[in-house]
C-alpha positions in Angstrom: -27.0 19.0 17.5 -24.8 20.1 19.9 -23.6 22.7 17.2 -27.3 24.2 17.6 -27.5 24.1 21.0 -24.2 26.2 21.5 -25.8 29.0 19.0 -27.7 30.7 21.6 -29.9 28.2 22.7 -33.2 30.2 21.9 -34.8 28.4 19.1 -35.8 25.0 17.7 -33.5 25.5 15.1 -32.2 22.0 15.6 -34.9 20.9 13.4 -32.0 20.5 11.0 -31.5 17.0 9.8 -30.7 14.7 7.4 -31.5 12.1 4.4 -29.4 9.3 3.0 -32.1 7.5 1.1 -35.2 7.6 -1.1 -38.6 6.1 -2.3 -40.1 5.3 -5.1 -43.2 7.4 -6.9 -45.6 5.0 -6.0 -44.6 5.2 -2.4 -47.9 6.3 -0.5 -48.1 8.2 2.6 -47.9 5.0 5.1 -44.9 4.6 3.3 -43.5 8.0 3.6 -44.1 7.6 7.2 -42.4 4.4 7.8 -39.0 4.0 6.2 -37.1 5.7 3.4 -35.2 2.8 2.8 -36.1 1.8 -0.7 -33.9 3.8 -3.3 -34.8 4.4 -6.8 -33.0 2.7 -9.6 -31.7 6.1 -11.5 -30.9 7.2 -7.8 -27.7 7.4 -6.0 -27.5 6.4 -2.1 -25.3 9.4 -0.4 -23.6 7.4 2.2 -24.8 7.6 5.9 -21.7 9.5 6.5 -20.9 12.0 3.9 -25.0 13.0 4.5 -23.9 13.7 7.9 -21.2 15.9 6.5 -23.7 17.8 4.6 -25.6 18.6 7.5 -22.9 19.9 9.1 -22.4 22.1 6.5 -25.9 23.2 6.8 -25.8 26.9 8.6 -29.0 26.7 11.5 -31.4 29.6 11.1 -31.0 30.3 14.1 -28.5 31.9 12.8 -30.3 34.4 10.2 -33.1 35.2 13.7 -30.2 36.0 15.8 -28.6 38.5 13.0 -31.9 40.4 13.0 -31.9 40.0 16.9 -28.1 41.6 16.9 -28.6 44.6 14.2 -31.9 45.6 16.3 -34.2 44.6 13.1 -37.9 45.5 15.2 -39.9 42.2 14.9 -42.8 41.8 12.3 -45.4 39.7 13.1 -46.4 40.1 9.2 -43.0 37.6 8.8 -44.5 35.0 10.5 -47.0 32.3 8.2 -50.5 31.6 9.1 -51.4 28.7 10.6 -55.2 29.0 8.9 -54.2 26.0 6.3 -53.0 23.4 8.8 -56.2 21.9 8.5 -56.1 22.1 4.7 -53.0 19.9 4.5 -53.8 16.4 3.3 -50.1 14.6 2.7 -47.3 13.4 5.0 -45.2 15.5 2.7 -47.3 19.1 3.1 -46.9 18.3 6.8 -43.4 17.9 6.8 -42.6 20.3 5.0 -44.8 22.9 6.7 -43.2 21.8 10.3 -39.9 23.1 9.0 -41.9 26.5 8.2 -43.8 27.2 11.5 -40.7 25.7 13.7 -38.6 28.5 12.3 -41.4 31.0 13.2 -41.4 29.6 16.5 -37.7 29.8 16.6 -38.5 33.9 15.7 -40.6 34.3 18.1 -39.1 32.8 20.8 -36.5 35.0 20.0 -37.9 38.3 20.3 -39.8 36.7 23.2 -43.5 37.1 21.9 -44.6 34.4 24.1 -48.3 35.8 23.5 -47.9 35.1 19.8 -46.7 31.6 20.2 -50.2 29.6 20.8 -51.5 29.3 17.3 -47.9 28.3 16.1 -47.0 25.5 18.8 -50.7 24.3 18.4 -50.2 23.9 14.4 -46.9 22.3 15.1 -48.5 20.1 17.5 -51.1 18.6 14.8 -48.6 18.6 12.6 -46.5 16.4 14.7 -49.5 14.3 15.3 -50.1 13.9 11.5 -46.5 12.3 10.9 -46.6 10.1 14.1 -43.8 12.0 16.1 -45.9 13.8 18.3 -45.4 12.1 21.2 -42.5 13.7 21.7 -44.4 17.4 22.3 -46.2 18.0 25.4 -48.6 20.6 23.9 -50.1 21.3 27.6 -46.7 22.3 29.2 -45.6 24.2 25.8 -49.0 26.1 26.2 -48.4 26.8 29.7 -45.1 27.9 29.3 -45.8 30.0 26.0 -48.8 32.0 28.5 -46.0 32.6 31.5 -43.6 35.2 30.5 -41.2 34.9 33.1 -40.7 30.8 31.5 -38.8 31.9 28.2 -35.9 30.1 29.2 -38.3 27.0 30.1 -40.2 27.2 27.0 -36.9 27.3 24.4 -35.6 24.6 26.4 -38.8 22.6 25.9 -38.9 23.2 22.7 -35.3 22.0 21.3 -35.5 19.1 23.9 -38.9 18.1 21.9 -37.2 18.6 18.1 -34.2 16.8 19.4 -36.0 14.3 20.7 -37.8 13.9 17.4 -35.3 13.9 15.5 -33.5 11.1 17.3 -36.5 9.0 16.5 -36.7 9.9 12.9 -33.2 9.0 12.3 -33.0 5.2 13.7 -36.5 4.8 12.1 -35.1 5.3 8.7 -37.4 8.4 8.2 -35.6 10.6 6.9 -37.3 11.7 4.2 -39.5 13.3 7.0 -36.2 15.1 8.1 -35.5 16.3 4.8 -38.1 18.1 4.2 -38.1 19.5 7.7 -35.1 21.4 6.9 -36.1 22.1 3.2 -38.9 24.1 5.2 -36.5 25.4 7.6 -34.2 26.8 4.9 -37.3 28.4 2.6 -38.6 30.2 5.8 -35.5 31.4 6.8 -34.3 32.8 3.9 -37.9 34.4 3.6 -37.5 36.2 6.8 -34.1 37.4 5.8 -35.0 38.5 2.5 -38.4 40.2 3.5 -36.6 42.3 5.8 -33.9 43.5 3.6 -36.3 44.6 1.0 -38.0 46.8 4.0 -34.6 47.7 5.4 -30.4 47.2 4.0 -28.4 46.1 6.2 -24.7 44.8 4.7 -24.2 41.5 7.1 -28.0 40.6 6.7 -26.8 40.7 2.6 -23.9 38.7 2.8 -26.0 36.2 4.9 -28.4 35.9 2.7 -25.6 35.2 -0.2 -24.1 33.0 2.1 -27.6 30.8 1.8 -26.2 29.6 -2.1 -23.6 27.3 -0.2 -26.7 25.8 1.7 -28.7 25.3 -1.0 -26.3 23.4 -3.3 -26.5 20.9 0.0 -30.1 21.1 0.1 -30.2 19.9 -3.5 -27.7 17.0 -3.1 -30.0 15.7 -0.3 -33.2 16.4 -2.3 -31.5 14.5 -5.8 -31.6 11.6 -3.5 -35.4 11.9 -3.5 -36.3 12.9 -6.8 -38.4 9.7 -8.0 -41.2 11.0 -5.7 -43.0 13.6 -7.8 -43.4 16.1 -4.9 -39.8 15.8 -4.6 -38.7 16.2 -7.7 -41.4 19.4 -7.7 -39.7 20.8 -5.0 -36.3 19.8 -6.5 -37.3 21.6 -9.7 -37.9 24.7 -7.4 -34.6 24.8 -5.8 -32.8 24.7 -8.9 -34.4 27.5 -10.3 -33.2 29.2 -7.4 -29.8 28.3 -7.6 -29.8 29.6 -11.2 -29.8 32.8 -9.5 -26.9 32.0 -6.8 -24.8 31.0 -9.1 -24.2 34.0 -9.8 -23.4 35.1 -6.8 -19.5 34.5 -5.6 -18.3 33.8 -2.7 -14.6 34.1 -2.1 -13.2 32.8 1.0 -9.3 34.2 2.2 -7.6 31.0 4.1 -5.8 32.2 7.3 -3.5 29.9 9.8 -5.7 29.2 12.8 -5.0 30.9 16.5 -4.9 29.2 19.7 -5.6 30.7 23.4 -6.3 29.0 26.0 -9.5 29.1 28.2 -10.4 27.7 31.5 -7.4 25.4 31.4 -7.9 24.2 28.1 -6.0 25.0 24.4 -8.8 26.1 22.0 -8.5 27.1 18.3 -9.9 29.7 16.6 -10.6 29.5 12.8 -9.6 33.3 11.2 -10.4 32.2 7.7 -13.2 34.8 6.3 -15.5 34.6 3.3 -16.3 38.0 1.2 -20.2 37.3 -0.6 -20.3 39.7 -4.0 -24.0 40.1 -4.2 -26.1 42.7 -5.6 -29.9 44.5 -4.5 -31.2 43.1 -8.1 -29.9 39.6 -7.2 -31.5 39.4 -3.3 -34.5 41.0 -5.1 -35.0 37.6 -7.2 -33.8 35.1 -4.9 -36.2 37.4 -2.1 -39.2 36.7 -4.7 -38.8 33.2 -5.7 -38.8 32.0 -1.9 -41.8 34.2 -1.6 -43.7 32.0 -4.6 -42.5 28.7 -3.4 -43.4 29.8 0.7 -46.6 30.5 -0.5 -47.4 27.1 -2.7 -46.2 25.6 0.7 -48.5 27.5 2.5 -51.2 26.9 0.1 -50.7 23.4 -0.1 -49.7 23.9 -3.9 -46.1 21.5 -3.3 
């Protein structure tokens, strides 16, 4: 987390988490929100640590919202999902995945600081939370206060990463995380929409490359989700990623090893990694990775998963 934090802390981007374990088909939604502590037979456990390794691995998109931020990309509220099919979501797994969507608009929008925009979000995100148990960790009151003050955008980020973090403490030593899992599967799928959306509108080289770098993400997103894959809306979304990875697999990225430097600041010896990565991708290929997020964000939205 604290990786996230020292991004630019603007965003609950930190709803980035983990999974280590799965459940079976017949699992049922009290299940789901319980404990992911039973594993499938044809399943294998990724061990609590090398799962924690993955994660690290796992960019924030924080990340891709601050690059639009920095090449002075004008915000489009056309980016940012509806929140008319909350109400429409039936399953413990709709809900979490559709957190990890509207957290990353949230994470948008407190970036461009449309605080006026922010209600209908942080009140979908707060039934949401309700939904899957966890939202006692979300005072919706103080978010909507703060979301209506525009001089409390530092107070309302804050807020909200304290409340993800907080969440996703609880998740963790509850065994839940399945719930986190699909968090970040949303998270990623949003993300990558954004990105994608606005380079078909507007090419821009480092949005590109940041957007080919996504392929390194997703072959970690499916190791997590393989863990998972005896639940059929799993294996459904599972079945999705894959066909987009058929696409960034053809997409190389070639990274130059360089020795690390060393300065010192306040006092202290820090080292700087200089190794840099080179993405070969091409208009046609962000075209078809930009269109199959696009089907699978809207059979999120549309409660189609």
């Amino acid at each position: 987390m604290t990786k996230l934090l020292n991004l630019l802390l603007v965003s609950i981007a930190s709803l980035l988490f983990f999974a280590c374990s799965n459940f079976t088909t017949e699992d049922n939604d009290e299940t789901f929100l319980q404990s992911d502590s039973v594993i499938a037979s044809e399943s294998v456990e990724i061990a609590k640590e090398s799962m924690e390794d993955l994660i690290d691995n796992v960019s924030s998109p924080i990340e891709i919202a601050s690059l639009l931020l920095d090449e002075e990309i004008p915000f489009n509220k056309d980016y940012i999902a509806s929140t008319a099919h909350i109400d429409n979501l039936i399953t413990d797994f709709d809900c979490a995945i559709n957190l990890g969507v509207l957290g990353t608009d949230l994470g948008y929008l407190n970036l461009y600081d449309k605080t006026s925009s922010v209600m209908s979000t942080v009140s979908a995100i707060n039934d949401l939370t309700n939904n899957l148990n966890v939202g006692q960790f979300f005072d919706f009151d103080l978010l909507k206060q703060l979301a209506t003050n525009s001089n409390s955008l530092d107070s309302l980020v804050f807020t909200s990463i304290s409340s993800f973090n907080n969440m996703d403490d609880y998740l963790r030593s509850n065994n839940r995380t399945n719930v986190s899992a699909l968090i970040v599967s949303g998270v990623w799928i949003e993300s990558t929409y954004l990105a994608t959306q606005v380079y078909t509108e507007m090419e821009n080289k480092k949005i590109a490359e940041r957007i080919g770098e996504q392929k390194l993400i997703l072959n970690n997103l499916i190791l997590i989700l393989e863990n998972y894959k005896s639940n059929a809306n799993f294996n459904e979304l599972l079945v999705d990623f894959k066909t987009l990875k058929l696409i960034y697999d053809e997409i190389e990225i070639i990274t130059v090893d360089s020795e690390p430097e060393s300065k010192i600041e306040n006092g202290m010896l820090v080292i700087i990694q200089t190794s840099k990565s080179t993405v070969d991708i091409s208009n046609e290929q962000i075209a078809q990775i930009g269109l199959e997020v696009s089907k699978l964000r809207n059979k999120i939205i549309n409660n189609e998963v």
